[in-house]
N, C-alpha and C positions, 0 to 999 in steps of 0.2 A: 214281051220281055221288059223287066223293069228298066226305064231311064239309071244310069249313072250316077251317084250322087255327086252334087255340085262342089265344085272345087275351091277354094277361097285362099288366094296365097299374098293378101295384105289385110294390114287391121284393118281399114275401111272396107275393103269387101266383107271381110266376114261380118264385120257386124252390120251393113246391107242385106248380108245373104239371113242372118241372124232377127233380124227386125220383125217381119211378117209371123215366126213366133212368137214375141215378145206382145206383140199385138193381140193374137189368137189368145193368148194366155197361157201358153201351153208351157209346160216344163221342159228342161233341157237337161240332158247327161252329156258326160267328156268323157271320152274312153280315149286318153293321151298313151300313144306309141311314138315308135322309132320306124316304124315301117317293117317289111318283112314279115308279113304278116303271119300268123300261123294259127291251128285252131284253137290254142290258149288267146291267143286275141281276141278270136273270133268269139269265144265263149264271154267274153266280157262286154262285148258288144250287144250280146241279147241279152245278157245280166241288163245292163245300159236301158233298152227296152222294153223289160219288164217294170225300170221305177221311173220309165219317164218318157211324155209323147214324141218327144223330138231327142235323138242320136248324131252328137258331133265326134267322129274323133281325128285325130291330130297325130299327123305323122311330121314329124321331126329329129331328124339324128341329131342330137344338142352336141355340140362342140365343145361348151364348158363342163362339161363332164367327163371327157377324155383327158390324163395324162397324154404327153409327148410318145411315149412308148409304148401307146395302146390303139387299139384296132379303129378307130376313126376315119382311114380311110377307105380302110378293106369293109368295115362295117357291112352285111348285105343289104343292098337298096332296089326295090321291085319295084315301083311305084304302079305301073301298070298293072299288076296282079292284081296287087291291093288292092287297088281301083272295083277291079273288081270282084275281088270277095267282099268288098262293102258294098257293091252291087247286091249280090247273092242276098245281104245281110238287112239289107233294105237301112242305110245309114242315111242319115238327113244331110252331113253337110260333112265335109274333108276340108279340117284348116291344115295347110299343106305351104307354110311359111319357107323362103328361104333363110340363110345364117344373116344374112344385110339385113332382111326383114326384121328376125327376131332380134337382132344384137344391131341396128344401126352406128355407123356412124358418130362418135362420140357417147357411145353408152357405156354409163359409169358407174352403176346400181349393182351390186351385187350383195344376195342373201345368205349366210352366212353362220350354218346353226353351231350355237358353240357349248351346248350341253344337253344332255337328255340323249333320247337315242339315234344322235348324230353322234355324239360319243363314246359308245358302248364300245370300243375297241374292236370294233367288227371289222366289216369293210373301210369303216372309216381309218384302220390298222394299216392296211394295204392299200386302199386308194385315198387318200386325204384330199387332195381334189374334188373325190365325185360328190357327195352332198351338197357341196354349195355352187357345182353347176346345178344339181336336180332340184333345189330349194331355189333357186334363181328361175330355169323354166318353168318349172311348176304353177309359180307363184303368177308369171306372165301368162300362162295356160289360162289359170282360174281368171285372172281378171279381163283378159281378151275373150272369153266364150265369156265368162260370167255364169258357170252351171249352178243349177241347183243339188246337181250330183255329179262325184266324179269316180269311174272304174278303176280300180286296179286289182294285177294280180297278187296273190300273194307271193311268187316264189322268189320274188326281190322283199320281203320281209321287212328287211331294217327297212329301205326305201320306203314300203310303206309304213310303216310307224313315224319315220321322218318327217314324209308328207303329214298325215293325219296329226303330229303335234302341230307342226308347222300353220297348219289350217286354224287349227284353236288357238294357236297364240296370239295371232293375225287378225283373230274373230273375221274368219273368212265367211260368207254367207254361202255356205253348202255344206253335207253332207258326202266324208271321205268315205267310199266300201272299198271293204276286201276281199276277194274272190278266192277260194282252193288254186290250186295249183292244177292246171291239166297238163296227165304224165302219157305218153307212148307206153303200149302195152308190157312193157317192160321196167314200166316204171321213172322211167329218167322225164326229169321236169321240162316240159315243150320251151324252146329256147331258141333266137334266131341264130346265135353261135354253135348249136347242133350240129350247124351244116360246117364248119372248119375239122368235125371229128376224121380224123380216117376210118376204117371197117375195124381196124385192130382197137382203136380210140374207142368207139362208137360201144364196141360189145363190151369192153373196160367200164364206160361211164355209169352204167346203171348200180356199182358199185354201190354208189351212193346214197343213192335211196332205200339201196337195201341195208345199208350201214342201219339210217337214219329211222327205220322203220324197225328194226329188230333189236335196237338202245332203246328206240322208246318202249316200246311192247314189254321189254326187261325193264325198264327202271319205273312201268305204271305196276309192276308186279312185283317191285319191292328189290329190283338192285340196286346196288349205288352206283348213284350215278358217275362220279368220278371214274370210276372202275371198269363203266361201260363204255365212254367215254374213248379213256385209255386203248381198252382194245378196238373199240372202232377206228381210234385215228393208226393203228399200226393196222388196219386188217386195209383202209384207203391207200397209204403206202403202199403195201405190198401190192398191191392190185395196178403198180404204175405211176399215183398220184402225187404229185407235191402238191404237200396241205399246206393250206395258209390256217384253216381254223376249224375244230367241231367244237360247240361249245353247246354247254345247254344255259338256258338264258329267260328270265323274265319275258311271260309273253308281251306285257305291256309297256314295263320300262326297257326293258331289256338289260337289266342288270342280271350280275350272276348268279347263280341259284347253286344250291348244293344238297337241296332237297326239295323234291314235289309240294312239300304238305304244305307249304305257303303260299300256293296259287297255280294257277297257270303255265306252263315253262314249254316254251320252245325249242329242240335243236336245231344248231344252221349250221351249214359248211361250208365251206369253198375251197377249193381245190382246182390242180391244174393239171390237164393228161397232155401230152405233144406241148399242142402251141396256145393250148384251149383252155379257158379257167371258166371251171361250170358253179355254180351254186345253188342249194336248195333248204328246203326246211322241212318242218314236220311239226306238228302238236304232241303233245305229252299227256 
């Protein structure tokens, strides 16, 4: 049975535990989570391994990413599990920082995007907050591992567009991916806040996807998209949800779009069933 991989919960550990790579020559991925892990992580963890000999990833619940009013301390926290499905996973290293660690004592640095699609009126609408905690860890993430590659998934979208400008503006030395989105057979986007749904929540949520899949399918076949739009966000109400947003949108800037023929175009949504605010996307 595979050893456990090693656990590093200070900067000078890790970059101890980090060195004997560094030496070998070998390349390194980050596959940064929250913990809780599921197999949309896990699937980005062998993404992680196919571009690179050595697998870090990084369980932290960032606290500057939380509003006062939001789930921070319910957040689900396994660490055990994890442990070992990154066993299973065969992961080279676990930086597994505490809040002291990452945010010590006098720390005064905070990153802060203030255009581009940190701006898109997305998320950034309803959590104004969360970007520049996740451009703040993030940025600490890259520079404590120092990857040559970093995992993410797609089904937080803006966050990764965030990130990946983030990276280039900073002339960060790595390579940002983005992974699909791995959905339960029913389509709803694998999420560690799945588990706050009720049974009545639960069979409600896959709404969304199927909003999100049957707009797009209509509007690469020539509906307008405003139109599809429209009755998506009344068919997500009806089904339970308060909508924060469907929008279709620039895949890369994330600006808004009002026809396909100019590139790329994304929809994203977020919405709230009970006490639960899920979010997903799709390609066009």
């Amino acid at each position: 049975m595979a050893d456990r991989p090693p656990v590093a919960r200070t900067v000078s550990a890790l970059r101890h535990a980090l060195a004997p790579f560094r030496r070998a020559g070998h390349d390194v991925a980050l596959v940064p989570t929250m913990g809780a892990l599921h197999e949309g992580h896990l699937a980005l963890v062998r993404e992680a391994r196919k571009r690179a000999r050595r697998v870090v990833v990084s369980i932290f619940v960032n606290p500057t990413q939380f509003a006062p009013n939001e789930d921070f301390a319910s957040y689900p926290r396994r660490f055990a599990a994890d442990l070992a499905a990154l066993q299973a996973e065969k992961a080279d290293l676990v930086w597994a920082p505490s809040a002291e660690v990452m945010y010590p004592e006098g720390f005064a640095t905070h990153i802060d995007p203030f255009a581009g699609p940190a701006k898109a009126g997305l998320e950034d609408k309803f959590r104004p907050h969360f970007f520049g905690g996740v451009a703040t860890v993030v940025s600490k993430l890259f520079l404590q591992v120092a990857p040559d590659v970093a995992v993410f998934g797609q089904k937080d979208y803006q966050q990764l567009r965030v990130i990946t400008q983030m990276a280039k503006d900073l002339d960060l030395p790595l390579k940002v991916v983005g992974m699909p989105t791995v959905r339960e057979k029913d389509g709803l986007a694998m999420s560690s806040r799945n588990a706050y749904l009720s049974a009545e929540e639960r069979a409600a949520a896959p709404t969304l996807y199927r909003v999100l899949n049957t707009s797009a399918k209509r509007i690469k076949q020539g509906a307008g998209i405003e139109r599809m739009l429209d009755a998506g966000r009344r068919e997500i109400e009806d089904a339970g949800f308060r909508l924060d947003y469907l929008e279709a949108r620039d895949a890369q800037t994330l600006e808004p779009v009002r026809s396909p023929e100019f590139g790329p175009v994304r929809l994203l949504v977020a919405a709230t069933i009970g006490t639960t605010r899920l979010i997903d996307n799709v390609a066009v």
